[in-house]
C-alpha positions as a Markdown table, in Angstrom:
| # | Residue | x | y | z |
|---|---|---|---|---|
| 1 | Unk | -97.2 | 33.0 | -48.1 |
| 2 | Unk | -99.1 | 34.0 | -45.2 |
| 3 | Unk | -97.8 | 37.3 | -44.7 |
| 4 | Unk | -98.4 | 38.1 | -48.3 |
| 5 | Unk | -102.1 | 37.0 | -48.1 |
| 6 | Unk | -102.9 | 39.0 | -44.9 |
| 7 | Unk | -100.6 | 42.3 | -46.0 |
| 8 | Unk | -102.6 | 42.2 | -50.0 |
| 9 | Unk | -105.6 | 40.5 | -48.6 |
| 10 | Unk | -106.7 | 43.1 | -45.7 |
| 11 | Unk | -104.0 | 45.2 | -45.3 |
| 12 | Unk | -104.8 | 47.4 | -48.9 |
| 13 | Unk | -107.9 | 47.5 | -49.3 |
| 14 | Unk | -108.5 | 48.8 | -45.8 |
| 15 | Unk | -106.0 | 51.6 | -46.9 |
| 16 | Unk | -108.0 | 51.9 | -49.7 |
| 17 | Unk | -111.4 | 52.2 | -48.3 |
| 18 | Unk | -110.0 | 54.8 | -45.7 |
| 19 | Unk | -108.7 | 57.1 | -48.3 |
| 20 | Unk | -111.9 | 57.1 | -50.3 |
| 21 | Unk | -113.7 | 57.6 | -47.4 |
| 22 | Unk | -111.8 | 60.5 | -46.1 |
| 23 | Unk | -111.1 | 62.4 | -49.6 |
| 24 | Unk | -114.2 | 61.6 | -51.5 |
| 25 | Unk | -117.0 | 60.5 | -49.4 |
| 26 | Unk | -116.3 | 63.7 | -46.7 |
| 27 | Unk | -116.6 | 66.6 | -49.0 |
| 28 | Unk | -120.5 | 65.2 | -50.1 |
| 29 | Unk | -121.9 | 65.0 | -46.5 |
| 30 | Unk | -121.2 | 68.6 | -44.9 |
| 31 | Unk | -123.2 | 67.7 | -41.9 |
| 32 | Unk | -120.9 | 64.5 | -40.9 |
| 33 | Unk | -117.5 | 65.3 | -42.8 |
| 34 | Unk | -115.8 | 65.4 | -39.8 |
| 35 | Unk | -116.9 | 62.1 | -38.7 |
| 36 | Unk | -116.6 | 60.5 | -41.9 |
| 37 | Unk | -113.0 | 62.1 | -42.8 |
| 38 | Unk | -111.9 | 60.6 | -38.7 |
| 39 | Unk | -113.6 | 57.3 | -39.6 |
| 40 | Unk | -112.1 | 57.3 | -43.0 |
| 41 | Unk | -108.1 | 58.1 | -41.4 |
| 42 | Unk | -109.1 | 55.4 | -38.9 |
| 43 | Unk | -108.9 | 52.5 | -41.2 |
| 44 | Unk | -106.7 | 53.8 | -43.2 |
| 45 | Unk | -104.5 | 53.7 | -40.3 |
| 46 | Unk | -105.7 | 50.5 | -39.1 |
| 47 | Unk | -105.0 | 49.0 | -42.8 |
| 48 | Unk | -101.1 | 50.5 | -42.9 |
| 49 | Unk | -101.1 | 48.4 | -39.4 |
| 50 | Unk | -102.8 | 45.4 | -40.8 |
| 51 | Unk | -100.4 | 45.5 | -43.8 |
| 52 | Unk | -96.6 | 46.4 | -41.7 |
| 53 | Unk | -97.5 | 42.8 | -39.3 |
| 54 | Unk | -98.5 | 40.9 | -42.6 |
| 55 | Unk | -94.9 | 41.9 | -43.7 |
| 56 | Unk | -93.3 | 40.4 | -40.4 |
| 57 | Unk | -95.7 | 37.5 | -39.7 |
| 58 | Unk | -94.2 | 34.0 | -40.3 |
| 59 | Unk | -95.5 | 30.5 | -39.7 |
| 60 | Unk | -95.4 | 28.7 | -36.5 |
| 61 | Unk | -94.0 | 25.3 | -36.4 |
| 62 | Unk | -96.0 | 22.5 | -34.5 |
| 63 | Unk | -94.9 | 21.0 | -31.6 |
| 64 | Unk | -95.3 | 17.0 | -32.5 |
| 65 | Unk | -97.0 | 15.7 | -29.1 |
């Protein structure tokens, strides 16, 4: 259950966020569309990260003391 939350939680719509960034946002702002488009690819990036260790994260059982 965890991995779902964190992979559907964060994971997509920080993909999300960087592709509308990079395709929609850049073209408006001529000045700073290089900036935007490499902020934009960098979450997008970071979110397909976020999203492939929600897949493989599992719970931790606690050690009784």
């Amino acid at each position: 259950m965890v991995s779902k939350q964190i992979s559907i939680g964060i994971g997509i719509p920080m993909i999300i966020v960087g592709a509308v960034l990079a395709v929609f946002l850049a073209p408006m702002q001529l000045d700073l569309s290089d900036t935007i488009q490499f902020i934009g690819s960098l979450i997008g990036i970071l979110g397909v990260l976020i999203f492939i260790a929600g897949l493989f994260a599992r719970k931790i059982q606690k050690i009784a003391s």
